[in-house]
Every structure is written in C-alpha cells, then in structure tokens.
N, C-alpha and C positions, 0 to 999 in steps of 0.2 A: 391689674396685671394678670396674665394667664399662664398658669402654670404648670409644667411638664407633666404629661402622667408618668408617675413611675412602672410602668410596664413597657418595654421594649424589647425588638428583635436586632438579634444577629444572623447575619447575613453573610455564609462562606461563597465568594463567586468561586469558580476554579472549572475545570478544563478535564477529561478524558485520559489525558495526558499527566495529571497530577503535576498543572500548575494552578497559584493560586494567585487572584486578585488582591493586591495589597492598595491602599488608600492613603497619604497623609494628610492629617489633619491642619486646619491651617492653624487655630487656635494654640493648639498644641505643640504641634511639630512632631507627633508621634506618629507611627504607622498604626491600620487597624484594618478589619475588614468593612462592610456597611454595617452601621448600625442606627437606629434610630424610634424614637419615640412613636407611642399610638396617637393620633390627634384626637381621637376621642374617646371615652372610654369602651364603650360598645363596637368600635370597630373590630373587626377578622383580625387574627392573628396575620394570616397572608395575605388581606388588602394592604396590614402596615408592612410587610418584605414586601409587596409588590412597591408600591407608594414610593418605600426608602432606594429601593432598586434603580427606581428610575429616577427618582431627587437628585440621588450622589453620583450614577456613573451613566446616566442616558439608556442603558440597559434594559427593553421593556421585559419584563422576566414572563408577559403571553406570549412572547413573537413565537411563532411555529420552529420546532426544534429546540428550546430551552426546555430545563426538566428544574424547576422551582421544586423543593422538598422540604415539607417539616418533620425535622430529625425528630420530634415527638421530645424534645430535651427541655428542659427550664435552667435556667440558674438564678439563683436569687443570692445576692451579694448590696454589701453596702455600697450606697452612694459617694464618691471620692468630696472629700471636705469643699475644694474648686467649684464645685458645682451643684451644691446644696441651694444656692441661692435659686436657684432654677426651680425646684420643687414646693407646693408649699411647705406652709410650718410646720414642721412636726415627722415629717417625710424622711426616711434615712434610710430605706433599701428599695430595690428596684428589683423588678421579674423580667428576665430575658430571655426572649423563644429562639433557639436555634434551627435555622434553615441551610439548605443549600441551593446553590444556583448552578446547576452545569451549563455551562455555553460551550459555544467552538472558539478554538485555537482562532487568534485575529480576528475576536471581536471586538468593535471599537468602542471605546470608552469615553463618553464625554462627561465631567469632572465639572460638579457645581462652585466656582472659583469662589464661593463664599463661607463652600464648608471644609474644600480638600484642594490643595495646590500640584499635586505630581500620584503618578500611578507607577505600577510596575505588578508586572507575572514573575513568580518567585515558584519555585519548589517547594513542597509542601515542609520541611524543615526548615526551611531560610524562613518562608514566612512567617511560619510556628516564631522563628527566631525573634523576629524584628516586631511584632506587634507587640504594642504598649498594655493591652489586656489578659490576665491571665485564662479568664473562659474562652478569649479570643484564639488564644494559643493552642486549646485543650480542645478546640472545635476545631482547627485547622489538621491537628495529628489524625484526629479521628478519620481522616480521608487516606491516611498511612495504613489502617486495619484493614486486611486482605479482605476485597470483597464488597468493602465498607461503600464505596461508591455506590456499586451496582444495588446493593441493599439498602442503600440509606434511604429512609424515612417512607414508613408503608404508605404516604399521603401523595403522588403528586400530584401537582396541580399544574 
C-alpha cells in the first residue's frame, strides 16, 4: 500500500473581483478550496499547487495571465480520525502550504468527477462560510485584508 505524504497544499482560486473558487467534495459532501497531497516527498511546494490545480478544476495555474502565489503560510494541524487510514502508522499531523491562484472572471472549470461533483464562485465571506476547513476558511478571509491581493505572497510563479 502507498501511503499519503503528510505535507500538503491549499489552494485559494479567486478572482480580482473578490470571488472565490469553492469545490465539493464527493466523499464528503463538503465544500473546500483545492487541496491536495505531495506525491513525493522531494517534490516543490508549487509543482504540488500546480499538479492539484489542474487534477481538480482543469486550471493550468502557467496559462499566461494567472498569478499562482505562495502566501509563505504553513498550517500544521492534526489529521481528522476518517482519514488516518490513508497515512502510515504512527502519522497524526500534516503540513499545509498556503497559496493563491488569481484567474479571470469566467474561467472555466473542469471538475475531476472522482474527487468533486459541483463548483461555484462565492464571495469571499460566503465561502469563508461554507468550507468544511477551518485553515480553509482563515485563508479565504485573508483576501478580505485591504491590499492583501495585490500583496499577497512575495513569490509568484
């Protein structure tokens, strides 16, 4: 069996416009932004958001005019009880790199039907709202701090 590295990114899409990219899970049935695991340990930080980018919503986060950013954040939080089995033994927290993805207004989203069944652009409070994560939620506000866009994450790529 091969199992999860516990280090993964999050993934804010959203819009100029301060809409955000929200995802439901099929598993689940929760909302979320992208998020997803490293496949290997040595992989980039942003080949895994690139990777999970285009996995879950067709989005290639190089196409020309996209501004991919590593907010420079981590969260490290335990692993939910559900999905333990996924990690190996002994494994009970995980590292999560926060990014963003600015796109244009009416980009289209095509939706891996094996990890998420429906999308929607939400306002950056609705989606804060509606995500089943609490980093999830606490990385979507951060696009509410005046400024925070244009400034976010001395990295792009």
């Amino acid at each position: 069996m091969s199992y999860k590295i516990p280090q993964s990114v999050l993934v804010v899409i959203h819009t100029q416009a301060q809409e955000v990219l929200v995802i439901r899970r099929v598993d689940m049935g929760t909302w979320q932004s992208v998020t997803g695991s490293k496949d290997y340990l040595s992989e980039d930080w942003v080949d895994t958001a690139q990777r999970e980018v285009l996995e879950e919503t067709g989005i290639d986060a190089n196409a020309p005019g996209l501004a991919l950013r590593d907010w420079g954040l981590e969260n490290h939080y335990e692993i939910y009880p559900a999905f333990l089995h996924r990690y190996a033994p002994g494994v009970t927290h995980n590292t999560e790199r926060v990014f963003g993805l600015k796109v244009a207004p009416g980009t289209p989203i095509v939706l891996n039907p094996r990890e998420h069944t429906q999308w929607q652009w939400l306002p950056i409070l609705e989606a804060a709202d509606v995500v089943f994560s609490p980093s999830n939620a606490e990385a979507i506000l951060m696009l509410n701090q005046p400024g925070f866009i244009q400034r976010s994450g001395m990295q792009p790529r």
